[in-house]
KEMAR-444666 format. One record per residue: x, y, z of N, C-alpha, C in turn; residue in three letters. Coordinates in steps of 0.2 Angstrom, whole numbers, plus 5000, padded with zeros to 4 digits. Layout:
N
XYZXYZXYZala;...
This chain:
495
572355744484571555754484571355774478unk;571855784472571555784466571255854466unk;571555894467571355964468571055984471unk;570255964473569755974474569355994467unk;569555934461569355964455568655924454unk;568655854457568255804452567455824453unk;567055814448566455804448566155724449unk;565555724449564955664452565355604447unk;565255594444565455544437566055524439unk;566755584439567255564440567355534446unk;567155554452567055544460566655454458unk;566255444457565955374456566355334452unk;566555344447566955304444567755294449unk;567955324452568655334455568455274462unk;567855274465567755244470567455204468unk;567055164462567055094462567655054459unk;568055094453568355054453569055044458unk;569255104463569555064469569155024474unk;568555004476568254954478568254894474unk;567954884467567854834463568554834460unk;568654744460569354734457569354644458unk;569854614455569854554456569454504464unk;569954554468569754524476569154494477unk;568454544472567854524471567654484466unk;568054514458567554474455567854394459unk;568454394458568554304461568354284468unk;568454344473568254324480567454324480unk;567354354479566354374481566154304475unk;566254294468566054244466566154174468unk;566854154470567054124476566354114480unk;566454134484565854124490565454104486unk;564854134482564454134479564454034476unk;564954014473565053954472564853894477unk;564953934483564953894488564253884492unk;564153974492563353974498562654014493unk;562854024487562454054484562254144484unk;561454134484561554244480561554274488unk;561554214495561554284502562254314502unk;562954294497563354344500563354414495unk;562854414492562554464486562654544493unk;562354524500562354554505562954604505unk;563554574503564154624503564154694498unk;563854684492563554744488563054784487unk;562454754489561654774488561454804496unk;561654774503561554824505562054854508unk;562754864503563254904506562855004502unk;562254974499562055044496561455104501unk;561655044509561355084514561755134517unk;562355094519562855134519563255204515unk;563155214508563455234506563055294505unk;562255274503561855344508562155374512unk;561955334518562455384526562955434522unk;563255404520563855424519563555504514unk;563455474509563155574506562555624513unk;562155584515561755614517562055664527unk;562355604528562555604535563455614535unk;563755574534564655574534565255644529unk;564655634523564855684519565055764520unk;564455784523564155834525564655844531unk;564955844537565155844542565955834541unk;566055814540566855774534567055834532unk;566755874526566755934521566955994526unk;566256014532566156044537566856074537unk;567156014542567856034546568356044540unk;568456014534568956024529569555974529unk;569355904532569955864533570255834527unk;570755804527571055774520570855724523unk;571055664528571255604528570755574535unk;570355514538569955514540570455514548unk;570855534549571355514555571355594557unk;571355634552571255724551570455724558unk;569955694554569755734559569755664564unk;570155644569570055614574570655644577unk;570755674576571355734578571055784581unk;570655804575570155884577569755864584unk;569555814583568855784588569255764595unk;569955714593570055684599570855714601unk;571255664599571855684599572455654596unk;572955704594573455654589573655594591unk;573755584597574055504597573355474595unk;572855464595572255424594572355424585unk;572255484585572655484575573055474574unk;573555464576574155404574574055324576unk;573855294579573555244580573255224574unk;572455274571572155254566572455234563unk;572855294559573355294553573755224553unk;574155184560574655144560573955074555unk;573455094559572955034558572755014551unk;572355084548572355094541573055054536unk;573755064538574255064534574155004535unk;574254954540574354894543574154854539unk;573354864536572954834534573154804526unk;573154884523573354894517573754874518unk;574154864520574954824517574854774517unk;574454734523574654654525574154634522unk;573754644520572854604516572454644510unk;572754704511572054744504572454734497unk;573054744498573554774494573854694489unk;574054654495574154584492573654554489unk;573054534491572554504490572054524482unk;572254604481572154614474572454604469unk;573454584470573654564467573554494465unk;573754464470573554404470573054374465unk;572354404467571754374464571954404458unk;572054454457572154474449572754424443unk;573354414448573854374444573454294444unk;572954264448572554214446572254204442unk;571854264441571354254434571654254428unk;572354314426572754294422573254244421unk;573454224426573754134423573254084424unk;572754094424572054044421572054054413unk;571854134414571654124405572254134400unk;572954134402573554134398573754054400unk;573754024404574153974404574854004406unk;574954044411575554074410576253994413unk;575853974416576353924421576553874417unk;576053854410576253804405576753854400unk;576753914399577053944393577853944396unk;577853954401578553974407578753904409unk;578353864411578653794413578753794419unk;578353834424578453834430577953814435unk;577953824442577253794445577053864445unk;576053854446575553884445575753934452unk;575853934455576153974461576754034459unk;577254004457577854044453577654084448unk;577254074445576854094439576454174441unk;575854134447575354194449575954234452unk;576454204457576954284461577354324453unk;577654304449577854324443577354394441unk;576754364439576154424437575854464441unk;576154434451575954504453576254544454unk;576854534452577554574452577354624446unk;577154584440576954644436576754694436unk;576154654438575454734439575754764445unk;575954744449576154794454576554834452unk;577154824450577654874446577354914443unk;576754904436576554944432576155004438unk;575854964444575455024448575855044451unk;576255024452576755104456576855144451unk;577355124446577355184439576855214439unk;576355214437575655244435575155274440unk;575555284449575355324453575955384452unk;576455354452576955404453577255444447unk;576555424441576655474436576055534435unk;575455494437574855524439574455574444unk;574555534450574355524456573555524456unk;573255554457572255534460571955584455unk;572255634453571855654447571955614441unk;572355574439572455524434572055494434unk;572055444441571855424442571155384441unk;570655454445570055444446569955444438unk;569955494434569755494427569855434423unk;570455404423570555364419569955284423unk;569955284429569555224432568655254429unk;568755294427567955294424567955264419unk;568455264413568355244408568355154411unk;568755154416569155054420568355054419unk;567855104425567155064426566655084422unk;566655094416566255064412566454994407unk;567155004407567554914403567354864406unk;567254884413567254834417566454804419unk;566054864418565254844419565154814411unk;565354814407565154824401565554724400unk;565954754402566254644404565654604407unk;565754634414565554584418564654564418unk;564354614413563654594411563954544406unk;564254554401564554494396564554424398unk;565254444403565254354405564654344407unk;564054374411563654344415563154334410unk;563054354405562754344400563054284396unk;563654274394563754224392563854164396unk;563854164400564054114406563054074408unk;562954114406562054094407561854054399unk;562354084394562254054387562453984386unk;563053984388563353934391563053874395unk;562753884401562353844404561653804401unk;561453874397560653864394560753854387unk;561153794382561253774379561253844372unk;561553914373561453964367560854004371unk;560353974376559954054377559854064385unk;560154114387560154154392559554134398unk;558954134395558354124400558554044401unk;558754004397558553934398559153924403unk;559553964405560153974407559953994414unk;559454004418559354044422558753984426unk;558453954419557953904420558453854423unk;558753834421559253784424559453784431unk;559653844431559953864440559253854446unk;558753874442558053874447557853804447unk;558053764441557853684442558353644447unk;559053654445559353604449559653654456unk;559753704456559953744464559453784465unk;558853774467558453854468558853864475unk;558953834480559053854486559753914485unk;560153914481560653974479560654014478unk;559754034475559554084473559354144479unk;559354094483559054134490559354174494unk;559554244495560054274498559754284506unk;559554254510559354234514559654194519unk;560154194522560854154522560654134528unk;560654034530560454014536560654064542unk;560354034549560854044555561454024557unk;561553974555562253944555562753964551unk;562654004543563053994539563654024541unk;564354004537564754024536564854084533unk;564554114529564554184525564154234528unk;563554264526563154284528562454274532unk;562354274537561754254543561154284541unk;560754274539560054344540560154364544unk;560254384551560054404558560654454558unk;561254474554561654504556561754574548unk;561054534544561054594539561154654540unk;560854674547560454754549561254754556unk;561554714557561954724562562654714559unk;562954644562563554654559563654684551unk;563354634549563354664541563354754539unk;562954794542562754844543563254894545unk;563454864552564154904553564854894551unk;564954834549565554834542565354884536unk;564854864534564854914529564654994529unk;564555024535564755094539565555114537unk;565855084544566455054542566855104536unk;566655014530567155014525566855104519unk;566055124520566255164516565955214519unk;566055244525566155294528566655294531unk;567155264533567555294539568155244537unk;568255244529568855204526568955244521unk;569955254524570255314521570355324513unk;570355264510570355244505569655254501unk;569255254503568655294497568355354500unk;568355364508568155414508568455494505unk;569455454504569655504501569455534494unk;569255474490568755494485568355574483unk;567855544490567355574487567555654490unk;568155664498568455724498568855754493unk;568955724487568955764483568755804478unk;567955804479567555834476567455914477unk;567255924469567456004469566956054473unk;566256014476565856034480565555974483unk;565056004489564755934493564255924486unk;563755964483563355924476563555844474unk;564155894472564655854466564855774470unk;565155784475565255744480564855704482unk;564155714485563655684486563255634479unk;563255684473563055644465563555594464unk;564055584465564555524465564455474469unk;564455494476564255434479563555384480unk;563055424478562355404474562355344470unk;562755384464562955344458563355274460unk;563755304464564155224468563455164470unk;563055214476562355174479562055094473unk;561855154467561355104462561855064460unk;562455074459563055034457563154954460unk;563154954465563154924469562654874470unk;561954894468561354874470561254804465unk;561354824457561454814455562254744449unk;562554764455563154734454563354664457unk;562754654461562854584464562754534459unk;562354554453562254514445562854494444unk;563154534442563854504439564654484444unk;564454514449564754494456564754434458unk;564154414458563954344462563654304460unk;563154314454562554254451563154214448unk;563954244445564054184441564454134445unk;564854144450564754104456564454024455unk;563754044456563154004456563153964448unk;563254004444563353974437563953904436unk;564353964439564953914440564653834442unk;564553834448564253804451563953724446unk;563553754443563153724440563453684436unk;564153714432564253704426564753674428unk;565153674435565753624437565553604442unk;565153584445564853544454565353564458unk;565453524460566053524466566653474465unk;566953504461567453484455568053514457unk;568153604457568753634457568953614463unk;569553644464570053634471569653684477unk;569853744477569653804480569053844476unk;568553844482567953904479568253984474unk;569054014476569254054472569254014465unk;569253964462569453934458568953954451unk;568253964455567653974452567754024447unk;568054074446567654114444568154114437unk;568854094439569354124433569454044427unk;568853984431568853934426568253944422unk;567653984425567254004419567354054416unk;567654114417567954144411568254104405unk;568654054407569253994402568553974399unk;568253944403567653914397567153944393unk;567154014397566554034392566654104386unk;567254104388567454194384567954154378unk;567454164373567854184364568554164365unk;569254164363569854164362570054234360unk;569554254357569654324355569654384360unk;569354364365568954394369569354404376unk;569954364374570554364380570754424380unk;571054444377571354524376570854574379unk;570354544377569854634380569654624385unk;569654564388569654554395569954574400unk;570554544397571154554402571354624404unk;571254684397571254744399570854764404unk;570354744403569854774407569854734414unk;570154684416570354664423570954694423unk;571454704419572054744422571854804425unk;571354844423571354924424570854924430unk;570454854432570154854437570654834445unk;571254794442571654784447571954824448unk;572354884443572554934444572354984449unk;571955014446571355064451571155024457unk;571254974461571154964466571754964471unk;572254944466573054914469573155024470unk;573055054466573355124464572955154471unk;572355144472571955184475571855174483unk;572255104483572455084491573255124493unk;573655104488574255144488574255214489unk;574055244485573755314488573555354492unk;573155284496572855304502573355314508unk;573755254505574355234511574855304513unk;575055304504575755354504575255414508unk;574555444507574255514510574355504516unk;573955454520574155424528574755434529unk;575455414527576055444531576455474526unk;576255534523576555594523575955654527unk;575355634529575055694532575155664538unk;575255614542575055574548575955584553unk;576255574547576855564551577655594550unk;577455594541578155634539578155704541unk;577655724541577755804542577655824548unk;577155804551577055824559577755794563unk;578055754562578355694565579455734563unk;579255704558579955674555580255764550unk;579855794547580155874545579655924544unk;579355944548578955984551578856054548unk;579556064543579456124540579356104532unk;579156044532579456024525578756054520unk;579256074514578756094508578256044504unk;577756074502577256014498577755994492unk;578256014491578555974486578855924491unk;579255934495579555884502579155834503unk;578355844502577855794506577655754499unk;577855784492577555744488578155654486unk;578655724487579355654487579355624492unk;578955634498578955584503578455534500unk;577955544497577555524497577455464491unk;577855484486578155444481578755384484unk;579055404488579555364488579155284494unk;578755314500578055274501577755224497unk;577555264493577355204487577555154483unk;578355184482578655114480578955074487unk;578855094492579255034496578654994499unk;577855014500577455004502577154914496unk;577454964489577054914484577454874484unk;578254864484578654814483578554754489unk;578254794495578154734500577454714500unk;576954724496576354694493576654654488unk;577054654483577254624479577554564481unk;577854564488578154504492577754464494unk;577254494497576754464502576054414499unk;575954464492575354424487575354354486unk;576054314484576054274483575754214490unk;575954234496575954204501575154194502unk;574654234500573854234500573654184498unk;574054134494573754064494573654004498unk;574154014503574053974508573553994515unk;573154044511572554074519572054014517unk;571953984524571353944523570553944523unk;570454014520569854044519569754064514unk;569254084510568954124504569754214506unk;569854234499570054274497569654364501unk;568854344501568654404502568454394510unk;568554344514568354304520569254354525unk;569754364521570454384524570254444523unk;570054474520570154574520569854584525unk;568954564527568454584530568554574537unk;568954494537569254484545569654524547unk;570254554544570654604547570454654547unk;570154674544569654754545569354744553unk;569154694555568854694559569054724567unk;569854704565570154704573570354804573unk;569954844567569754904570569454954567unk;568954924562568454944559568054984565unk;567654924570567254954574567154994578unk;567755004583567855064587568055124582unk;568155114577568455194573567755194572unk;567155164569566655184568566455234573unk;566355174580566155204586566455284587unk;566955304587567155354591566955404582unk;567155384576566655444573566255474574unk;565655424574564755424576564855454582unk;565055454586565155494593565655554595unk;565855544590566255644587565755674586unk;565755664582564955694577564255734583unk;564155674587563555694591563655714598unk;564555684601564255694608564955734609unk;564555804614564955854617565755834622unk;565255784623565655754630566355704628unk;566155664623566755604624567255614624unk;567655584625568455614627568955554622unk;569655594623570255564618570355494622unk;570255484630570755434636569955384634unk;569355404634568955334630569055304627unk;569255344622569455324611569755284614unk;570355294617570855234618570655174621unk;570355184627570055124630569655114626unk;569155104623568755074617569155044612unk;569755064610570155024607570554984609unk;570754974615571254924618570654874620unk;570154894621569554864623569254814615unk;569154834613568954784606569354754602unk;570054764601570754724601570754654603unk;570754664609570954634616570354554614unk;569854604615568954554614569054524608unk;569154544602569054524597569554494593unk;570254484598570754424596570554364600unk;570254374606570054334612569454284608unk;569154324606568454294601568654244596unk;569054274590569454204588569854154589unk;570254154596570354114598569954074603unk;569454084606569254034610568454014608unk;568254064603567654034597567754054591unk;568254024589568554014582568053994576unk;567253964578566753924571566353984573unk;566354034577565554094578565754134573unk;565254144566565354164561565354254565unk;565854294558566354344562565854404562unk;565354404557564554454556564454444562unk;564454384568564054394572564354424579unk;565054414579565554444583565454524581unk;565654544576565254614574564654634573unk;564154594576563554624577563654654587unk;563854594589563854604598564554654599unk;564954644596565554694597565354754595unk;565154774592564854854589564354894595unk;564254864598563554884602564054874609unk;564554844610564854844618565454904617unk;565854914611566354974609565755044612unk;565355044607564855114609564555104617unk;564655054621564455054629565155074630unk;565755054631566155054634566355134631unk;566255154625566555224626566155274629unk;565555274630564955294632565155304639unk;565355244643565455244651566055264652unk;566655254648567455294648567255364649unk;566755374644566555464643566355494649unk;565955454654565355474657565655464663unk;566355404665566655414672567155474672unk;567455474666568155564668567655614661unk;567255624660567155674655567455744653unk;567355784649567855834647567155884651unk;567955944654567655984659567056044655unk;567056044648567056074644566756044638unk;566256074637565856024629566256054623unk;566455994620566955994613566356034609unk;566756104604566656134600566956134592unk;566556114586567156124583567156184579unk;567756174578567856274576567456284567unk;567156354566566956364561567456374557unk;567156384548567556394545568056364541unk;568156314543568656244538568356224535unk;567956224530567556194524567956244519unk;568456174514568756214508568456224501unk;567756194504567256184497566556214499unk;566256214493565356224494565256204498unk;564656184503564356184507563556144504unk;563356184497562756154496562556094493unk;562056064498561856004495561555984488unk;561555934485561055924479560655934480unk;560155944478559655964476558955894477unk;559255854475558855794473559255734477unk;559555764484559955684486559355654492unk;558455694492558255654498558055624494unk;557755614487557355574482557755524480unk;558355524480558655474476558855424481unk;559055434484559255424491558555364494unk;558055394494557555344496557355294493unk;557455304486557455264482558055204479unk;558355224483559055164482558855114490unk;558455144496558455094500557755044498unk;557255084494556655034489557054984487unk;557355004482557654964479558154904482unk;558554904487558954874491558154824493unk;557854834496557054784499556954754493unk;556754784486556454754479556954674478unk;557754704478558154644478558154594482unk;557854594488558054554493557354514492unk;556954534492556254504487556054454481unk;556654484478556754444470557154384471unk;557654384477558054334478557854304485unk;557354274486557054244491556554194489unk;556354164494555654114494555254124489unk;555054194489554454224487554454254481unk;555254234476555354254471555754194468unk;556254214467556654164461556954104465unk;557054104473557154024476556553994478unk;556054024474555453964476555253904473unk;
């Protein structure tokens, strides 16, 4: 938890750069190649969620004094329900968060090195080679650090990183517009205005409008309120203040990040039609085309340190999840935080070795890069939502719901992809979201607890005081989420 030492800065930097990392810049621009600025949707108004999250999530979280999001569904409901999450969470990580950053990261670098020509091997041999790398280098550099290193040095990752990726997007427009940026923008609006439009059909395969406020809305609940891997972030801030100004700062981050996330996508676009093999292909061929030779090196670091901090920061989440979820309650029960710590090192490397296995094999998924994390999230994102949001408010629900709600939306939501395999999965998670909270609601309501659940005072390891300034800033990150959606519409830049 990093002490409970970090401040707002450090707290923001530690959680974009374990959200932001290859996965995106390739996968999100990817998409963007294909459908244009609606999948912008996965950054601009993930800044509604991350509100909640200071205003609503933070606050409550803190309260009780949990390390790990399983902690408090232990406090609330009961440990088998918490070991469940935990198996779910690990699942994930291993099989999709963990590989799929390596992966896209050893992409971009055998693009701009040539590594498969310098080695003489196929392009596939080449990317598992370099995932092997970084992931080695990311185990070392948790198991010499761990999340206080961490977060700090990923501040320095997220300013390299923003400070790049307005470059390339800046060059990459220079690129397009013959040497000037505007002419560069004028081009996209003459030959694709329709790209510009984040306004994603009914039908689309990406983003639907109709599932902004729904599916989209509770994925992104979800991913950054009730995922172990960033909410641990901000749990380790040195007060709620501190902790709340970081995740704010995360908010405008975000709002603004879908520029260099996703408009060069679109660029891409322009500049190779429908030329490359795979929509991943988009983003690490205009890098090759548009970044100096000089410009390789300072890239690379700074997509290293962004792969890093994502690979580091899932990893750590992982090794936290079963040394607190399993090795200590479970497996040595008197064991010392020295005990937990070498458990929790030695987690790390067997966890990243089998990321390091698996990475390669992400080439053969026959969907978009950032289309595999989202779908697997899916089969338990929602009901962990649901039984949080209903920890929080309701006296009554009980642990033998949690469970039915889960067996329940499993069941439904494997069933769903296979007998309506083309129903885009926004829209599955708009209607499944809303039947998990009926179904735990009526689980509650036929055996309810004889006794309304109390939570006990006094567990908060930290202040308690809020910022001062987080309802003003706050309201003003949702303006601004409408402003964007405005600017990239009919009524702005796709008219």
């Amino acid at each position: 938890m990093g002490g409970h030492s970090l401040l707002g800065m450090s707290i923001a930097g530690t959680i974009i750069m374990t959200n932001l990392s290859t996965e995106q810049l390739v996968g999100q621009n990817g998409q963007s190649y294909a459908a244009g600025m609606e999948v912008m949707a996965w950054e601009v108004t993930a800044a509604i969620a991350i509100v909640l999250l200071a205003l609503v999530f933070l606050p409550k979280y803190m309260k009780y004094g949990i390390n790990t999001i399983s902690d408090f569904i232990e406090i609330r409901y009961d440990t088998f329900t918490k070991r469940v999450i935990s198996l779910l969470f690990m699942f994930t990580y291993i099989t999709s968060f963990l590989p799929v950053v390596l992966y896209s990261g050893a992409l971009v670098f055998n693009k701009l090195f040539n590594l498969d020509e310098i080695l003489g091997v196929d392009p596939l041999v080449a990317v598992g080679l370099c995932a092997a790398g970084i992931g080695i280098v990311g185990i070392l550099y948790l198991l010499m650090g761990g999340l206080s290193l961490s977060a700090f040095s990923d501040t320095i990752y997220g300013f390299g990183l923003l400070i790049g990726g307005v470059l390339v997007l800046i060059l990459s427009l220079m690129y397009l517009g013959d040497g000037n940026a505007l002419n560069g923008m004028n081009v996209i609006r003459d030959n694709t205005p329709e790209k510009l439009n984040a306004w994603g059909a009914l039908d689309s395969n990406y983003v639907p409008w109709p599932t902004l406020m729904l599916g989209m809305l509770f994925n992104n609940l979800y991913f950054w309120c009730a995922n172990q891997m960033i909410v641990q972030k901000a749990l380790g801030g040195k007060n709620l203040k501190e902790s709340q100004k970081g995740t704010l700062y995360v908010a405008y981050f975000k709002i603004f990040g879908a520029l260099f996330l996703v408009l060069p996508g679109i660029i891409a676009y322009n500049v190779f039609g429908d030329n490359l093999a795979t929509q991943d292909d988009a983003y690490p061929h205009l890098l090759s085309a548009v970044l100096p030779e000089w410009a390789y090196g300072i890239f690379a670091a700074i997509i290293f340190g962004a792969i890093l901090s994502s690979f580091v920061g899932s990893l750590n989440a992982t090794a936290t999840l079963f040394s607190f979820d399993f090795y200590k309650p479970i497996f040595n029960k008197s064991a010392t935080d020295k005990q937990v710590t070498r458990m929790g090192k030695t987690v790390t490397v067997v966890v990243g070795m089998v990321s390091i296995i698996i990475a390669p094999l992400i080439a053969f998924a026959p969907t978009g890069l950032y289309n595999i994390i989202q779908e697997f999230n899916g089969l338990y994102s929602l009901p962990l939502l649901a039984i949080i949001l209903f920890g929080f408010w309701s006296k009554y629900v009980t642990a033998r719901a949690a469970k039915i709600t889960f067996v329940f939306h499993i069941v439904s939501y494997i069933s769903v992809q296979f007998v309506l395999p083309e129903v885009n999965y926004l829209y599955v998670f708009s209607v499944l979201f809303l039947l998990d909270c009926l179904v735990l609601w009526l689980a509650s309501r036929i055996k309810p607890l004889t006794e309304p659940f109390k939570f006990a005072d006094g567990l908060s390891k930290v202040d308690l005081t809020p910022w001062r300034h987080v309802k003003w800033v706050s309201a003003l990150a949702f303006v601004l989420v409408v402003v964007m959606y405005v600017i990239f519409s009919p009524l702005g830049l796709a008219s």
